[in-house]
Biopython code that builds the backbone (N, CA, C, O; Angstrom):
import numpy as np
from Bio.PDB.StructureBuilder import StructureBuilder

atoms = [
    (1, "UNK", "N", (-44.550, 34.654, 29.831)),
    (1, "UNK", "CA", (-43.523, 34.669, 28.826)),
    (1, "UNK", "C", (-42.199, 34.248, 29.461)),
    (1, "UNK", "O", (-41.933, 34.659, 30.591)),
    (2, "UNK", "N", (-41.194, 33.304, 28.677)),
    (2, "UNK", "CA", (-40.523, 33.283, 29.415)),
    (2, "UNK", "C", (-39.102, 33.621, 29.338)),
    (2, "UNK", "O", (-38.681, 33.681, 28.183)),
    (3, "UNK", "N", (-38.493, 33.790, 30.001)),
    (3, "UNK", "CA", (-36.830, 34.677, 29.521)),
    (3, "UNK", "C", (-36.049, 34.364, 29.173)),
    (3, "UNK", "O", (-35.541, 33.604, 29.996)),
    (4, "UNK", "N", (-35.357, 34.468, 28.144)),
    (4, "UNK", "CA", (-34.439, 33.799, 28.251)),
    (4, "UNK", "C", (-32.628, 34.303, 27.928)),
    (4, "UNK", "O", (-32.338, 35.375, 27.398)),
    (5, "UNK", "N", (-31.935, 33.605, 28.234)),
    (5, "UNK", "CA", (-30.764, 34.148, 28.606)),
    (5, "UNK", "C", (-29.839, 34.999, 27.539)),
    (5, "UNK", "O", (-29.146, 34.281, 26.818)),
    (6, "UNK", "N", (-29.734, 36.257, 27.353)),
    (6, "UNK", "CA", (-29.364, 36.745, 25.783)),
    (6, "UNK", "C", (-27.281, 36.156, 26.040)),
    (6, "UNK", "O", (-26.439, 36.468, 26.882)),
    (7, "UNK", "N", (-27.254, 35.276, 24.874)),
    (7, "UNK", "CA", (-25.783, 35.402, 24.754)),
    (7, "UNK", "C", (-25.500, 36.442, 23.520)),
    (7, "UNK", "O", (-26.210, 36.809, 22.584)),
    (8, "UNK", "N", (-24.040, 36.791, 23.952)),
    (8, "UNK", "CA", (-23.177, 37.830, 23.415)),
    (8, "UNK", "C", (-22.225, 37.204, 22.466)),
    (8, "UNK", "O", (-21.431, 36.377, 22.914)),
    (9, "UNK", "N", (-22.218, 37.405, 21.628)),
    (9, "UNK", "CA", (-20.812, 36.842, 20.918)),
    (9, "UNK", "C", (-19.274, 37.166, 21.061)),
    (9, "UNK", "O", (-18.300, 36.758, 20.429)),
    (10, "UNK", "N", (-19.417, 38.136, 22.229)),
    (10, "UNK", "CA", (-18.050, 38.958, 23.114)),
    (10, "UNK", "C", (-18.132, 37.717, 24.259)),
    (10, "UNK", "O", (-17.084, 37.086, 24.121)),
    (11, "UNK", "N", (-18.749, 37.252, 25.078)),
    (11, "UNK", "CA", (-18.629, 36.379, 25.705)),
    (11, "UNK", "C", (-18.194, 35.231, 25.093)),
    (11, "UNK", "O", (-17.089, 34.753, 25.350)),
    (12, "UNK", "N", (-18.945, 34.751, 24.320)),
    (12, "UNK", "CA", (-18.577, 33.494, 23.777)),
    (12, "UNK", "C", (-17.209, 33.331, 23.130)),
    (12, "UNK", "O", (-16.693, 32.259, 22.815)),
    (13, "UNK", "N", (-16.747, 34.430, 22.994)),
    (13, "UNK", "CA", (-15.457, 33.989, 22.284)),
    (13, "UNK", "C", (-14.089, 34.328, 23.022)),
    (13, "UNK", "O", (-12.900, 34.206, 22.729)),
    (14, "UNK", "N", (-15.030, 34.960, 24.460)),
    (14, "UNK", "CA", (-13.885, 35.371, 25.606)),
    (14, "UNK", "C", (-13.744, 33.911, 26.203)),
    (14, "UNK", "O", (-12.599, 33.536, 26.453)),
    (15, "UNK", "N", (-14.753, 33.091, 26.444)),
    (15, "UNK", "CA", (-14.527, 31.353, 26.805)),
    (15, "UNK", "C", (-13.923, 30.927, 25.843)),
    (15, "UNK", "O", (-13.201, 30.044, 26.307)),
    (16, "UNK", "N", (-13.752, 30.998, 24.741)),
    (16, "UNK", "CA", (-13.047, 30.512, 23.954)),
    (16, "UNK", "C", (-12.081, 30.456, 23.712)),
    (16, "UNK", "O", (-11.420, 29.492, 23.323)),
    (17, "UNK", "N", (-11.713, 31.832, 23.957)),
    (17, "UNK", "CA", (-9.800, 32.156, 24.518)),
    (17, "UNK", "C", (-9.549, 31.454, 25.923)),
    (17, "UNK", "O", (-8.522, 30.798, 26.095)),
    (18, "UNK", "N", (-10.201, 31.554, 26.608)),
    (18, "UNK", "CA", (-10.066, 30.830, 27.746)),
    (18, "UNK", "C", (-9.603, 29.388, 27.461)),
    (18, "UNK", "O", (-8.524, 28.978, 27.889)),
    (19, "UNK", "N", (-10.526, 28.547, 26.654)),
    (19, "UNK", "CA", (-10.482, 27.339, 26.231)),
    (19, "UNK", "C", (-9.276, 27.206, 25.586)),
    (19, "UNK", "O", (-8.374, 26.525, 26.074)),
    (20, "UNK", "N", (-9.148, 27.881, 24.365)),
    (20, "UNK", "CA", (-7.743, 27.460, 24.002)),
    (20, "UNK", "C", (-6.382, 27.682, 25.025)),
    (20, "UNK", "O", (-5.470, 26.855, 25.008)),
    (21, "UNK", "N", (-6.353, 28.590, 25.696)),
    (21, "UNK", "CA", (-5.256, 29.022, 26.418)),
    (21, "UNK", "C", (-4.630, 28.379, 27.359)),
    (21, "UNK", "O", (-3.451, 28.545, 27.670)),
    (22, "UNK", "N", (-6.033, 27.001, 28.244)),
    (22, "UNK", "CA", (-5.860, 25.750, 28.765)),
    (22, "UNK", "C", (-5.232, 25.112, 27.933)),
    (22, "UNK", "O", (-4.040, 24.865, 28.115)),
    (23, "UNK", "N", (-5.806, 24.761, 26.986)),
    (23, "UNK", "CA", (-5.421, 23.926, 25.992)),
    (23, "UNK", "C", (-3.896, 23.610, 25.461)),
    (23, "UNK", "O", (-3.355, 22.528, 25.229)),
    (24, "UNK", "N", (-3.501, 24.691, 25.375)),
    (24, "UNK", "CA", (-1.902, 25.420, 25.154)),
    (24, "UNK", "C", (-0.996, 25.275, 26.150)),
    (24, "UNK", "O", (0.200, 24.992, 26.089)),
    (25, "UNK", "N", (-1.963, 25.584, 27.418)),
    (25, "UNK", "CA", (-0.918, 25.275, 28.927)),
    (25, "UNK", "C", (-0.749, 23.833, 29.087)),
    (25, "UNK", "O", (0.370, 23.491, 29.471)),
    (26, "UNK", "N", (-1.699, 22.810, 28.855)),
    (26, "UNK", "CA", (-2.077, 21.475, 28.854)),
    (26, "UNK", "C", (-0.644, 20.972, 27.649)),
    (26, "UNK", "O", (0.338, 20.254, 27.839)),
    (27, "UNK", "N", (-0.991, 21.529, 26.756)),
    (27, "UNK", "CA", (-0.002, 20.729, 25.672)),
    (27, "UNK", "C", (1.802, 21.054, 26.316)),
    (27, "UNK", "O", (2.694, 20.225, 26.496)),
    (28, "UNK", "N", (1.826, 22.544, 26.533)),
    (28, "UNK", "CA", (3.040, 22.402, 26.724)),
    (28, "UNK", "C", (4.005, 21.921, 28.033)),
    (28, "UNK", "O", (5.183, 22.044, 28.367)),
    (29, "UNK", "N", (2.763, 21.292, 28.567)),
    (29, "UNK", "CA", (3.588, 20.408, 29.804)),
    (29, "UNK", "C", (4.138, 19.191, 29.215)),
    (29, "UNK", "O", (4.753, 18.348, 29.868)),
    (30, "UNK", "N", (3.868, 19.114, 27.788)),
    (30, "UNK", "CA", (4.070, 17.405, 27.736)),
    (30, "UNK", "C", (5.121, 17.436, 26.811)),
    (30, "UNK", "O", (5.211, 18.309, 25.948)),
    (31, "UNK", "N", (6.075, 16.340, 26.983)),
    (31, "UNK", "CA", (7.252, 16.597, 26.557)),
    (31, "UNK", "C", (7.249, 15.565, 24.947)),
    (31, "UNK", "O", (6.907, 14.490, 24.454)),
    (32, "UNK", "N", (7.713, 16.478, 24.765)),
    (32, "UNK", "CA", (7.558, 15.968, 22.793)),
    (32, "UNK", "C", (8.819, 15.281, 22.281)),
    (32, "UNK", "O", (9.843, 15.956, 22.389)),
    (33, "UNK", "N", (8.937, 14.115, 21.764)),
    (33, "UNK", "CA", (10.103, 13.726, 21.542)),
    (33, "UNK", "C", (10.574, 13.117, 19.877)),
    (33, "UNK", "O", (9.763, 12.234, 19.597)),
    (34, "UNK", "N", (11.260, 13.242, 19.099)),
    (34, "UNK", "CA", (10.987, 12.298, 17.895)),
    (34, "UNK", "C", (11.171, 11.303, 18.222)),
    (34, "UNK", "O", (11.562, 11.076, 19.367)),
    (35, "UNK", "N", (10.943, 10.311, 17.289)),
    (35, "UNK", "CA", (10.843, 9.068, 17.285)),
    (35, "UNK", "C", (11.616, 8.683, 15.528)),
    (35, "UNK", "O", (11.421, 9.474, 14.606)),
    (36, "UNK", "N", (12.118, 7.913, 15.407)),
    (36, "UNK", "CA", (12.672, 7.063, 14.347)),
    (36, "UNK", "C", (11.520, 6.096, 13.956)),
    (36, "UNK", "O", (10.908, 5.459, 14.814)),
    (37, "UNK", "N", (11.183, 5.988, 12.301)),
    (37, "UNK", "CA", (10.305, 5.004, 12.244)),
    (37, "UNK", "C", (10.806, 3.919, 10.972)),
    (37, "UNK", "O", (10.850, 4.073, 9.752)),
    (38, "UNK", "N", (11.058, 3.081, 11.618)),
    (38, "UNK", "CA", (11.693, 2.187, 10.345)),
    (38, "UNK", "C", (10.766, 1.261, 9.741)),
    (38, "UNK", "O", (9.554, 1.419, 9.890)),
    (39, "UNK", "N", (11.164, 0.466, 9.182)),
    (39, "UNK", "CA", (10.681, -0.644, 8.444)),
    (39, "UNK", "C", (10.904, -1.759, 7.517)),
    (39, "UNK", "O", (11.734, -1.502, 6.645)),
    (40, "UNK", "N", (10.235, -3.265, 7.460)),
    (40, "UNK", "CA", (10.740, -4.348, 6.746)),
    (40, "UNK", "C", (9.564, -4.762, 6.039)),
    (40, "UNK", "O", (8.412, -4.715, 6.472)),
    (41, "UNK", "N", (9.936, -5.163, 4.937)),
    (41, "UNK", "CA", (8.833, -6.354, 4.207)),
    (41, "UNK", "C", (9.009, -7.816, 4.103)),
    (41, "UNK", "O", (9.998, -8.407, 4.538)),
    (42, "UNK", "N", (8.208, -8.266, 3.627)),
    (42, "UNK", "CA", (8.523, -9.792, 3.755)),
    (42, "UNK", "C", (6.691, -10.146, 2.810)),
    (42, "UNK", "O", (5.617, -9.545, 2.779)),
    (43, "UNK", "N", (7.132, -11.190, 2.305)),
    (43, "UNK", "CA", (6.276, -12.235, 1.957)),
    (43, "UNK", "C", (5.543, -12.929, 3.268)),
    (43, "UNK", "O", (6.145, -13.594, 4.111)),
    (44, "UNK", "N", (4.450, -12.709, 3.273)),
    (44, "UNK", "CA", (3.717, -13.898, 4.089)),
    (44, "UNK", "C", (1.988, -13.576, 3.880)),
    (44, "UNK", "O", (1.535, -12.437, 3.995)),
    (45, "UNK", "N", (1.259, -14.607, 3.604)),
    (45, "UNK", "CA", (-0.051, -13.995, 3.313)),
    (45, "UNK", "C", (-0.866, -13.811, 4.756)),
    (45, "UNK", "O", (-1.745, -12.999, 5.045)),
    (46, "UNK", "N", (-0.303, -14.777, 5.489)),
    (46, "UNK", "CA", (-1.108, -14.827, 6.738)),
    (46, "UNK", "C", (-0.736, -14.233, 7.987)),
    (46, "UNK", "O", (0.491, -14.317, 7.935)),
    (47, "UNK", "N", (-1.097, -13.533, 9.383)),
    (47, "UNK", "CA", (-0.793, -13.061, 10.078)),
    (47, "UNK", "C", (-1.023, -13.644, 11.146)),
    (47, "UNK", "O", (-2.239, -13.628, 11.338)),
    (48, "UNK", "N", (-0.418, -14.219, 12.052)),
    (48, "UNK", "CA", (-1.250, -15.440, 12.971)),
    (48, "UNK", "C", (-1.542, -14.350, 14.111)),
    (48, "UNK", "O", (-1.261, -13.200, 13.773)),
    (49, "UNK", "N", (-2.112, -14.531, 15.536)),
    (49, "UNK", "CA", (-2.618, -13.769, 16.024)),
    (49, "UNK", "C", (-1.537, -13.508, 17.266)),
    (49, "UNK", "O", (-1.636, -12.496, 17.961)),
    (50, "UNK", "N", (-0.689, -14.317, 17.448)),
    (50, "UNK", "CA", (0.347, -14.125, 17.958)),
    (50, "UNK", "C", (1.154, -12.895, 18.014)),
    (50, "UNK", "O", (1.521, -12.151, 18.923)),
    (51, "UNK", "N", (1.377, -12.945, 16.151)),
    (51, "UNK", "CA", (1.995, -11.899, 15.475)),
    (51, "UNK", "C", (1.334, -10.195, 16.288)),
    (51, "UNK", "O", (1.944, -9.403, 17.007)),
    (52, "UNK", "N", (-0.034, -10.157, 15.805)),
    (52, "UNK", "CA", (-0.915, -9.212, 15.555)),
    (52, "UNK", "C", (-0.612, -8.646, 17.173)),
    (52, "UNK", "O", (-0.527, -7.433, 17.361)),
    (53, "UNK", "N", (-0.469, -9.553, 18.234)),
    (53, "UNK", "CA", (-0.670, -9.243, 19.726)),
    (53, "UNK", "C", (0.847, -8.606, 20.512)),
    (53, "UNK", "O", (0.961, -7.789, 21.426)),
    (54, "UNK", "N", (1.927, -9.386, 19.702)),
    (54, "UNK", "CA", (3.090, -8.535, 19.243)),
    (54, "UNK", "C", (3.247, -7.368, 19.237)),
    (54, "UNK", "O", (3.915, -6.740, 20.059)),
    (55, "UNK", "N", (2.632, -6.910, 18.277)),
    (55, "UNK", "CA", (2.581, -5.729, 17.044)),
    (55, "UNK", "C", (2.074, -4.504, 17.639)),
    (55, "UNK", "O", (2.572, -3.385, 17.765)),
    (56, "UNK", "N", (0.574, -5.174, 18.085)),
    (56, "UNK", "CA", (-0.291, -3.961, 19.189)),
    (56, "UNK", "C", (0.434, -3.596, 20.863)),
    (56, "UNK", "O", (0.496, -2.534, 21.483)),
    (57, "UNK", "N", (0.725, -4.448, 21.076)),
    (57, "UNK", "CA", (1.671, -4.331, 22.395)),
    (57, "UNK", "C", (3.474, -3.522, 22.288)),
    (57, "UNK", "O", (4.229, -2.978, 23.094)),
    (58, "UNK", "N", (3.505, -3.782, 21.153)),
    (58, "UNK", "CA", (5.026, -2.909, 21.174)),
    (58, "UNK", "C", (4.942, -1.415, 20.146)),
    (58, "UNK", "O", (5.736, -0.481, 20.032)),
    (59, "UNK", "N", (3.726, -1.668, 19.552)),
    (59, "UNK", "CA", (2.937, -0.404, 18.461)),
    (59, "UNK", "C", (4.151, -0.461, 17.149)),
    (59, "UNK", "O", (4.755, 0.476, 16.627)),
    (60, "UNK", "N", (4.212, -1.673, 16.920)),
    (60, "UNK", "CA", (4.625, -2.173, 15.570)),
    (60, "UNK", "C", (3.619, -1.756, 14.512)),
    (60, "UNK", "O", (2.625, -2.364, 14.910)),
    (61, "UNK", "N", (3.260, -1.134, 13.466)),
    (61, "UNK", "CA", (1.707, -1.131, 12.916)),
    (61, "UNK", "C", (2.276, -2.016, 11.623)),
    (61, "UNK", "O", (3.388, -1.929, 11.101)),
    (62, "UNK", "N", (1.033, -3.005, 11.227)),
    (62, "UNK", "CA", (1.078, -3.884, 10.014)),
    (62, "UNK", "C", (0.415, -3.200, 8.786)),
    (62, "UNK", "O", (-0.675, -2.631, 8.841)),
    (63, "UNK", "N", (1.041, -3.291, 7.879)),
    (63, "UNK", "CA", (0.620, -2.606, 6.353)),
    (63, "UNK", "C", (0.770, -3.970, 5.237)),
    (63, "UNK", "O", (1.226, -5.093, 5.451)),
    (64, "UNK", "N", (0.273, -3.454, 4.152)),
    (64, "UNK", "CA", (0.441, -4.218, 3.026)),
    (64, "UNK", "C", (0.780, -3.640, 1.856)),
    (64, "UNK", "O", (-0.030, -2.749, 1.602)),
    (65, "UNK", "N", (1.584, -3.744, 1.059)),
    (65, "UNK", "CA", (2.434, -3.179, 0.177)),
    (65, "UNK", "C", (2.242, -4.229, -1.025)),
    (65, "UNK", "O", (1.428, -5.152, -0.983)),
    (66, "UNK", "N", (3.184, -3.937, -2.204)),
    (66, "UNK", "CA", (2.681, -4.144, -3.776)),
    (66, "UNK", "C", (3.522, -5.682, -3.696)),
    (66, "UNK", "O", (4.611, -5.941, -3.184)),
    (67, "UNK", "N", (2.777, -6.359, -4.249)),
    (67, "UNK", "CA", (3.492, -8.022, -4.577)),
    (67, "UNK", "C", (3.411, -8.746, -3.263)),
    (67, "UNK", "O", (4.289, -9.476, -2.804)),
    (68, "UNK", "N", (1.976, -8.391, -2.580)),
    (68, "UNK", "CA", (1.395, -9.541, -1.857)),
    (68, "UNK", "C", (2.912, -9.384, -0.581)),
    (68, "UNK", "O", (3.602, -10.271, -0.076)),
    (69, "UNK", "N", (2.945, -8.312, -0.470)),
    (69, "UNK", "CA", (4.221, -7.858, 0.506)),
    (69, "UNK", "C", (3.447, -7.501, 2.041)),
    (69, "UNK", "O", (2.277, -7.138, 1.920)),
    (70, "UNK", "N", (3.876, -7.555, 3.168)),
    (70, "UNK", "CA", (3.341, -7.363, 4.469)),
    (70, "UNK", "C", (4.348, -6.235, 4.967)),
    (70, "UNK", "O", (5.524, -6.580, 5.074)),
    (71, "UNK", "N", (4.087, -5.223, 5.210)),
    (71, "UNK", "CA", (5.157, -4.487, 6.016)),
    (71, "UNK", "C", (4.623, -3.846, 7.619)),
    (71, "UNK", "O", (3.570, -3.527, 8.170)),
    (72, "UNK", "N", (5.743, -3.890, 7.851)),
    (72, "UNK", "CA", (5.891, -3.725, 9.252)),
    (72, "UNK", "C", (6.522, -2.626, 9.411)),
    (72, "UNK", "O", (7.412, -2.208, 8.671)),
    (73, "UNK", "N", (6.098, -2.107, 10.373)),
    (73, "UNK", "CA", (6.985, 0.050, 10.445)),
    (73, "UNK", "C", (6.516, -0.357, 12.392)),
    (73, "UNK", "O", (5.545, -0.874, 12.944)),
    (74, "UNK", "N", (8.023, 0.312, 12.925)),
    (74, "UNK", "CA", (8.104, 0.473, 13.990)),
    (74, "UNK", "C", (9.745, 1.053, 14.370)),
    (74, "UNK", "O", (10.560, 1.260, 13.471)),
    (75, "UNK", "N", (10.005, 1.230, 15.566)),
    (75, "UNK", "CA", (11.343, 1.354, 15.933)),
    (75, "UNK", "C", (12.236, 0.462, 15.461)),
    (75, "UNK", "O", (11.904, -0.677, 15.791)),
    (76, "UNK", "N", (13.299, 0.498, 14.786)),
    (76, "UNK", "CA", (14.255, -0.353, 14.737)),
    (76, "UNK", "C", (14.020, -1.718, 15.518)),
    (76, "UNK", "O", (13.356, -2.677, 15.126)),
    (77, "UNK", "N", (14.697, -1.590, 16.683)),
    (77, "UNK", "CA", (15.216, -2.279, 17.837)),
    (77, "UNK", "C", (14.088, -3.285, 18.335)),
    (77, "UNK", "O", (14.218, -4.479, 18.606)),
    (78, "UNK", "N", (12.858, -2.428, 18.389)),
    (78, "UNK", "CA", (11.513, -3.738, 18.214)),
    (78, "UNK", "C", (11.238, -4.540, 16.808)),
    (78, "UNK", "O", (10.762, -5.662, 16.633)),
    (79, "UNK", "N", (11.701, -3.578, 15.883)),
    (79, "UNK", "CA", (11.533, -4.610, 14.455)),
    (79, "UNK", "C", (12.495, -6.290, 14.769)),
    (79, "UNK", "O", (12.175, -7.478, 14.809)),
    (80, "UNK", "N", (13.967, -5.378, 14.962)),
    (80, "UNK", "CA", (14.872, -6.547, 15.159)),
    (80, "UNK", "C", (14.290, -7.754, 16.169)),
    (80, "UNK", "O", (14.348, -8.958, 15.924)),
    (81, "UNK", "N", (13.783, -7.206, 17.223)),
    (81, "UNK", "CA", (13.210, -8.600, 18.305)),
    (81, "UNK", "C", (12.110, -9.341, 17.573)),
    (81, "UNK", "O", (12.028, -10.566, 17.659)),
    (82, "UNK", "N", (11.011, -8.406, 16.641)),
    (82, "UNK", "CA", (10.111, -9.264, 16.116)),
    (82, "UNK", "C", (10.700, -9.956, 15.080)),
    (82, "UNK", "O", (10.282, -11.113, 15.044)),
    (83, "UNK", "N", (11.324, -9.759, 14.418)),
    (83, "UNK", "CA", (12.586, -10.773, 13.257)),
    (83, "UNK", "C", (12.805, -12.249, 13.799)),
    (83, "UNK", "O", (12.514, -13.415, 13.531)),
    (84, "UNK", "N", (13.658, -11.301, 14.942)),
    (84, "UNK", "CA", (14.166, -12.550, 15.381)),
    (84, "UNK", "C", (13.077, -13.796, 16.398)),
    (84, "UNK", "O", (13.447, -14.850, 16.917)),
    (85, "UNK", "N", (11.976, -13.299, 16.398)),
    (85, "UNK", "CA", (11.479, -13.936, 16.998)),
    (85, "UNK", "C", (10.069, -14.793, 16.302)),
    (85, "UNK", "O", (9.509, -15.791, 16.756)),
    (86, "UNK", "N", (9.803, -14.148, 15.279)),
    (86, "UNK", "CA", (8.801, -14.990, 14.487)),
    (86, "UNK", "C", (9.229, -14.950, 13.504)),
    (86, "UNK", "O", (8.304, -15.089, 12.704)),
    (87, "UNK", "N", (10.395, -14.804, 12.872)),
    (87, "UNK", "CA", (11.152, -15.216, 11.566)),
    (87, "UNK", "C", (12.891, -16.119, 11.757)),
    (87, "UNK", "O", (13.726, -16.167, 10.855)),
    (88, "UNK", "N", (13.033, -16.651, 12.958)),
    (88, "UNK", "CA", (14.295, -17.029, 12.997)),
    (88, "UNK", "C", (15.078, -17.637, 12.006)),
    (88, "UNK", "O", (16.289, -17.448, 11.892)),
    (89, "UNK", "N", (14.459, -18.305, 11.348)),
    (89, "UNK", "CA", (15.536, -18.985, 9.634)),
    (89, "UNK", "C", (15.750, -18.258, 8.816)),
    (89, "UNK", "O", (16.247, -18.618, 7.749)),
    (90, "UNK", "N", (15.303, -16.519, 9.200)),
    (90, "UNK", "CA", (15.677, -15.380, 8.221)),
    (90, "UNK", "C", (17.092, -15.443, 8.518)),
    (90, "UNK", "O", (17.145, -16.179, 9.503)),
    (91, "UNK", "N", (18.349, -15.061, 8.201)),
    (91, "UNK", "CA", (19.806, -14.344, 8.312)),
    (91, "UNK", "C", (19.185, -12.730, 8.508)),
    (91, "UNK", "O", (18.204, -12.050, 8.207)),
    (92, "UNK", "N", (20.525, -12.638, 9.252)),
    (92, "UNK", "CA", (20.133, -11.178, 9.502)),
    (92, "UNK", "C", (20.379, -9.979, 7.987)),
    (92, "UNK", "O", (19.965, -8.820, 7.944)),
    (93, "UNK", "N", (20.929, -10.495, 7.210)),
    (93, "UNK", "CA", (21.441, -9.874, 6.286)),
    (93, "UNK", "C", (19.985, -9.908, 4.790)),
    (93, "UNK", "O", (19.966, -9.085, 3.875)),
    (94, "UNK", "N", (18.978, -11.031, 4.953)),
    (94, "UNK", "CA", (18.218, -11.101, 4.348)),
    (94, "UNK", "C", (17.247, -10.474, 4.596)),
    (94, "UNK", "O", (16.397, -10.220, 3.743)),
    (95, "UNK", "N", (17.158, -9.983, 6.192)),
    (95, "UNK", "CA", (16.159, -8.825, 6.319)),
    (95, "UNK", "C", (16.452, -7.518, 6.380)),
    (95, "UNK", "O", (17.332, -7.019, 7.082)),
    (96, "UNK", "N", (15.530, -6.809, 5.459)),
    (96, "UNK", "CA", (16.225, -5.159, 4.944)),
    (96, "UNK", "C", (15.346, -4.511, 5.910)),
    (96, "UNK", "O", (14.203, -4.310, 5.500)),
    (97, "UNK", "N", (15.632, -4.113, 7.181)),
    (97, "UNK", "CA", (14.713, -2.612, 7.937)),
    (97, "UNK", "C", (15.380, -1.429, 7.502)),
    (97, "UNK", "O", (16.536, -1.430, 7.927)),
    (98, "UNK", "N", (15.127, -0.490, 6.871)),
    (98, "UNK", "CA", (14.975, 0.260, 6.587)),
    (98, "UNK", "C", (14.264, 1.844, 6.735)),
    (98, "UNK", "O", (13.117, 2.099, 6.366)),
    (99, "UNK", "N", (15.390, 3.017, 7.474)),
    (99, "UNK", "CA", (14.537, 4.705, 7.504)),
    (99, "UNK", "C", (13.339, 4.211, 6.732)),
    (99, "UNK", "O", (13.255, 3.346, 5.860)),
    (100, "UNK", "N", (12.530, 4.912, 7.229)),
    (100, "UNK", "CA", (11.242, 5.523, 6.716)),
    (100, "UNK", "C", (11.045, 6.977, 6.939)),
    (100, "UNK", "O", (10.876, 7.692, 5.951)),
    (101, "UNK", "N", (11.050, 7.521, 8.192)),
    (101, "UNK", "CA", (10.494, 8.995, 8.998)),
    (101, "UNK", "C", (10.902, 9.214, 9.923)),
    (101, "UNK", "O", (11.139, 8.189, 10.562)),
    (102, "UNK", "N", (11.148, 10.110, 10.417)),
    (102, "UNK", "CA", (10.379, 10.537, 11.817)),
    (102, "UNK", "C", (9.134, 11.095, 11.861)),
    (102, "UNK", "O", (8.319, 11.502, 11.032)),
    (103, "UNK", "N", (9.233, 10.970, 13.513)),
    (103, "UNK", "CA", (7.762, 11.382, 14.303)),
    (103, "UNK", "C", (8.204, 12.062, 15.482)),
    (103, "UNK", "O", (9.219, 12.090, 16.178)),
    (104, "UNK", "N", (6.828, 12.718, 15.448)),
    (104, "UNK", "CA", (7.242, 13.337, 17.213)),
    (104, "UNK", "C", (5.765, 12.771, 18.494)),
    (104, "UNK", "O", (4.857, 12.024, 18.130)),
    (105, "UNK", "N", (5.816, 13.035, 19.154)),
    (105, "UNK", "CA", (5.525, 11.834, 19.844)),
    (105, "UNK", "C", (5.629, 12.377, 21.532)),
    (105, "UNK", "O", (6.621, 12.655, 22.207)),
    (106, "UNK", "N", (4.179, 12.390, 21.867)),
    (106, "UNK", "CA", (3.975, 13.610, 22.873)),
    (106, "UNK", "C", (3.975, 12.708, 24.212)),
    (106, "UNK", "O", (3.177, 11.795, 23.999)),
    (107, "UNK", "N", (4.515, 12.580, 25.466)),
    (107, "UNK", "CA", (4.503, 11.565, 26.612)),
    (107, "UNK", "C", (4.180, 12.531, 27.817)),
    (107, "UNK", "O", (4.082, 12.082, 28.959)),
]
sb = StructureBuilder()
sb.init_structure("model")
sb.init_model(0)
sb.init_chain("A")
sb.init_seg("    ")
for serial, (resi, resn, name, xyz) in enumerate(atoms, 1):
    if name == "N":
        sb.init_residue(resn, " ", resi, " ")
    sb.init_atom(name, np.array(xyz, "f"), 0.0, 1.0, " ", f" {name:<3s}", serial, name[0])
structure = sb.get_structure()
């Protein structure tokens, strides 16, 4: 016959405190910061891959909104470089970035 190991449900949930309590020490080393999240729209149906490699590299995220609209949500200050850099015949005054949120944002 063979034996086998009786678990306790007092044990199991004493690892479990254990587990979370790492967990808790783990999180609060890391420093939490907000973040500002803005955003622009624009007309364009297509996204060239340029764009997309942009976007993932500076964590711009791409959305799509009502009237065939493309929006873009990121920091300000990276919105403005992507403007100006794959929309230059925009004026600065024709592109609206715009609050959206904050975030917080664990490093």
């Amino acid at each position: 016959m063979s034996q086998r190991k009786k678990v306790h449900s007092d044990s199991l949930a004493g690892q479990l405190d254990i587990l979370i309590s790492r967990l808790v020490q783990k999180s609060a080393g890391k420093c939490r910061s907000r973040r500002q999240i803005y955003g622009f729209r624009v007309y364009i149906l297509d996204i060239n891959e340029e764009m997309r490699m942009f976007c993932r590299k500076e964590r711009i995220s791409i959305g799509y909104a009502r009237f065939m609209e493309t929006e873009f949500r990121g920091e300000k200050d990276l919105l403005i470089a992507f403007v100006k850099r794959f929309f230059p015949a925009m004026q600065e005054n024709e592109v609206r970035i715009c609050y959206l949120y904050d975030t917080e944002i664990y490093e």
